[in-house]
C-alpha positions as CSV (number, residue, x, y, z in Angstrom):
1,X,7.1,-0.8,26.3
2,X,7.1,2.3,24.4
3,X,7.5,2.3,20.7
4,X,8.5,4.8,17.7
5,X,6.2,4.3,14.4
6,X,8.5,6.5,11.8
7,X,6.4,7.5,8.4
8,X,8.7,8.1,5.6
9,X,7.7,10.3,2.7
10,X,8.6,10.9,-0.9
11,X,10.7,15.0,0.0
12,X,10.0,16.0,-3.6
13,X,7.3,17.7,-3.3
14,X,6.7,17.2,0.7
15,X,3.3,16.8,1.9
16,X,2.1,15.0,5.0
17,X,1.0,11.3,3.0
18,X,-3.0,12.1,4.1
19,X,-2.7,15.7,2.7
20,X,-1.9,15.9,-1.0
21,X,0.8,13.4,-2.7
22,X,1.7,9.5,-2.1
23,X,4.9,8.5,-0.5
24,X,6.3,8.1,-3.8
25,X,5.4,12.2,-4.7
26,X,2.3,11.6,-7.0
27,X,-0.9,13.9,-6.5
28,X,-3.4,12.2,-4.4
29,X,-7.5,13.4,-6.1
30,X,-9.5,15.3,-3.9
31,X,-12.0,12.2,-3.3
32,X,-9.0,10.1,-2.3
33,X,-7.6,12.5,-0.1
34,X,-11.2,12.8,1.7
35,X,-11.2,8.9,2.0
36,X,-7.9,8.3,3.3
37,X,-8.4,10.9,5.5
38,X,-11.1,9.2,7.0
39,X,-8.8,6.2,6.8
40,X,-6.4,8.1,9.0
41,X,-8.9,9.7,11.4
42,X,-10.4,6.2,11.9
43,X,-7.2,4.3,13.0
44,X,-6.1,7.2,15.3
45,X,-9.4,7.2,17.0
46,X,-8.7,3.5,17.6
47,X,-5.3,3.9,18.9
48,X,-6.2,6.8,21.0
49,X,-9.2,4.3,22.1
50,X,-6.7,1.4,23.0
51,X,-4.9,3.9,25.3
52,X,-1.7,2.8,23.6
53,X,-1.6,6.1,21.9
54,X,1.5,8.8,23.5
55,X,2.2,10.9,20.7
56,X,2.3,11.6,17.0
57,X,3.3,14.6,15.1
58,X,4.1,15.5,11.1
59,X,7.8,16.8,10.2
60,X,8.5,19.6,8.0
61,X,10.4,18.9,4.8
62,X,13.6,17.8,5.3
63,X,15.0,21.2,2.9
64,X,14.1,23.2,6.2
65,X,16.2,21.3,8.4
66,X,19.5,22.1,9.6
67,X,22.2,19.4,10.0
68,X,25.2,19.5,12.9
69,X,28.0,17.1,12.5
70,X,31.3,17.6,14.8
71,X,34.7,18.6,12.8
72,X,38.0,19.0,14.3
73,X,36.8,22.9,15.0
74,X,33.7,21.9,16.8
75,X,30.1,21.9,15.7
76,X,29.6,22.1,12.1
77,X,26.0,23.6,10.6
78,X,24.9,22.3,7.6
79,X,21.6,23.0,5.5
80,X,19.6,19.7,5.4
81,X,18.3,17.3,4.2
82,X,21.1,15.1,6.7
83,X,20.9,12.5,4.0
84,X,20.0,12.1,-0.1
85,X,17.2,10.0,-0.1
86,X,13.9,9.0,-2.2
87,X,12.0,9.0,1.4
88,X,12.7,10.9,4.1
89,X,10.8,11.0,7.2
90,X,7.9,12.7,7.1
91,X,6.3,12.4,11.1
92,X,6.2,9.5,13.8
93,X,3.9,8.4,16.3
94,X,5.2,7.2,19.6
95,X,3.0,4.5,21.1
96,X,3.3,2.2,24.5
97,X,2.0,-0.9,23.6
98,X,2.2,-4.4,25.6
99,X,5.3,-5.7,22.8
100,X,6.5,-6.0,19.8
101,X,3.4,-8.0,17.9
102,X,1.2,-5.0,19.0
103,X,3.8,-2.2,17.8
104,X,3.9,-4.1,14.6
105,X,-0.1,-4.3,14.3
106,X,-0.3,-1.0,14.6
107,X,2.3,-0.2,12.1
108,X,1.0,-2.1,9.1
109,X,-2.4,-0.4,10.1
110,X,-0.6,3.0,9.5
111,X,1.4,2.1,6.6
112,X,-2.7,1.2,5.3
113,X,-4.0,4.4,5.8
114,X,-0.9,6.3,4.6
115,X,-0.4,4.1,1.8
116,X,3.6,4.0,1.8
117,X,6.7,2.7,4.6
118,X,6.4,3.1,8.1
119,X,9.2,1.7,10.2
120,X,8.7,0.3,14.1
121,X,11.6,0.7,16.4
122,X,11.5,-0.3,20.4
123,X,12.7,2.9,22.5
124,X,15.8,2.5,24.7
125,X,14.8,2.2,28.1
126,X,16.8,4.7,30.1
C-alpha cells in the first residue's frame, strides 16, 4: 500500500528543515546542518535500499502559491498561503510499504532526521 509522509515546516523564513532553519524557524549552525544532512542522506539511502521508496520532493514556500476556491462566478484565484498557519508543508515523500506499522516506522525516522512533524496518510486506492 502506498503511503504519503507530509513534512511540515515553520513558512517564516522557509527553508527545506535539512537546509538552514528548524521547523519552528530558528537558524540551524553550519556543523549541524552538515550532520543532519548526513542524518537525512543516511535514512533516504535506506529507504531507497528497502525498495519502499516512490518519491519525495521539497515545496516552495507557501507565499508562492496560488490558492483556487469556487465562488458563485466560478474559479476564484487567490495569493497563498491556502491557510494561516505556524507550519505549513514544506515537501512529502510517497512511499509503498507493506502497512501501516512500516509507513509509521519510516515516519518517526524522518521526523528524526528533520527534527520537526511529519504526518503519515494511506493513499486512496482508485
Amino acid at each position: 500500500m502506498k503511503y504519503v509522509i507530509l513534512i511540515h515546516s515553520n513558512p517564516d523564513p522557509w527553508g527545506h528543515p535539512t537546509i538552514e532553519y528548524t521547523p519552528q524557524g530558528r537558524a540551524i549552525p553550519p556543523e549541524r546542518r552538515a550532520e543532519m544532512d548526513k542524518q537525512f542522506d543516511a535514512l533516504l539511502a535506506e529507504l531507497h535500499e528497502s525498495g519502499e521508496w516512490v518519491i519525495a520532493e521539497a515545496l516552495g514556500a507557501p507565499t508562492s502559491s496560488t490558492v483556487y476556491r469556487w465562488g458563485s462566478d466560478g474559479p476564484l484565484a487567490t495569493d497563498g498561503p491556502y491557510a494561516e498557519s505556524k507550519e505549513q508543508m514544506g515537501g512529502f515523500w510517497i512511499i509503498e510499504a507493506p502497512d501501516m506499522d512500516a509507513a509509521l516506522d519510516w515516519a518517526s525516522q524522518g521526523a528524526a532526521a528533520c527534527e520537526g512533524p511529519v504526518e503519515v496518510r494511506p493513499l486512496q486506492d482508485g
